[in-house]
C-alpha positions, 0 to 999 in steps of 0.5 A, a space after each residue: 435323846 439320851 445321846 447324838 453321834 453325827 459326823 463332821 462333813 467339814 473335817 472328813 475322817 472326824 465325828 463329833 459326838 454329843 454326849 450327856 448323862 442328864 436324862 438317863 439313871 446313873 447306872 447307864 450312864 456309861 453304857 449310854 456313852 459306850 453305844 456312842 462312841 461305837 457309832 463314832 467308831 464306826 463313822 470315822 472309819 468308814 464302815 457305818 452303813 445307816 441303811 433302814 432294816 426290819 430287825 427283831 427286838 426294834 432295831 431301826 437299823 444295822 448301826 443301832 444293832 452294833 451299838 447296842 450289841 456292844 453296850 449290853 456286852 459293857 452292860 453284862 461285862 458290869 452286871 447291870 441288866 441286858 436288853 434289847 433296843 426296846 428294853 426287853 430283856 435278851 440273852 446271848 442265845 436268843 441274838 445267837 439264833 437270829 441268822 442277821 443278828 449273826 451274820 451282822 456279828 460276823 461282818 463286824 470281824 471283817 469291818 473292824 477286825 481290831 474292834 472285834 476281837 477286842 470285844 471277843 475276849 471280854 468275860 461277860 455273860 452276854 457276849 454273842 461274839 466271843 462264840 462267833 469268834 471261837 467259831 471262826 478263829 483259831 485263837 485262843 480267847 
């Protein structure tokens, strides 16, 4: 593994994150980091739900979806390649076309509203949620 996010069942309310860039290239490195502190993110505020689920592009479950998600918007946002969970190329249309891919992008507004519109106003290629959010919202982003 690249990187581990587990939670502390000793202190609640803390994750404990594991964190290093020896068996990725240099270019991910950031990015690895970026996909575990959203694990951590969501962990410690209560609203990661690890429940197994068939998803397109080998999402093993909704939380790997987020994570990734917001890597590839960091990924995109620095001009380095945009990919699904198993490596193959994405882009923002096709997350956009996918009813759970969407659905799950707009539950992140109302599990993480702070995380979410920070995230809708980055500039980057790849960014399923800024759409979403212009959709939903009446800010201007």
């Amino acid at each position: 593994m690249r990187g581990v996010c587990f939670a502390s069942f000793d202190q609640p309310g803390s994750v404990d994150v594991f964190y290093t860039d020896y068996r990725c290239e240099e270019s991910d490195a950031d990015g690895v980091l970026v996909h575990e502190l959203v694990h951590a993110s969501r962990v410690i505020s209560g609203k990661d739900h690890d429940f197994p689920s068939k998803m397109r592009g080998g999402y093993p479950n909704s939380e790997e979806f987020y994570a990734n998600t917001i890597e590839m918007i960091y990924r995109s946002e620095t001009g380095l390649n945009v990919t699904d969970y198993k490596y193959h190329p994405i882009d923002q249309a096709s997350v956009l076309r996918h009813p759970r891919e969407r659905a799950l992008l707009t539950a992140l507004r109302h599990e993480q509203p702070s995380l979410f519109l920070a995230l809708a106003r980055v500039d980057a290629p790849f960014n399923p949620i800024k759409p979403i959010a212009k959709q939903l919202l009446t800010i201007d982003l």
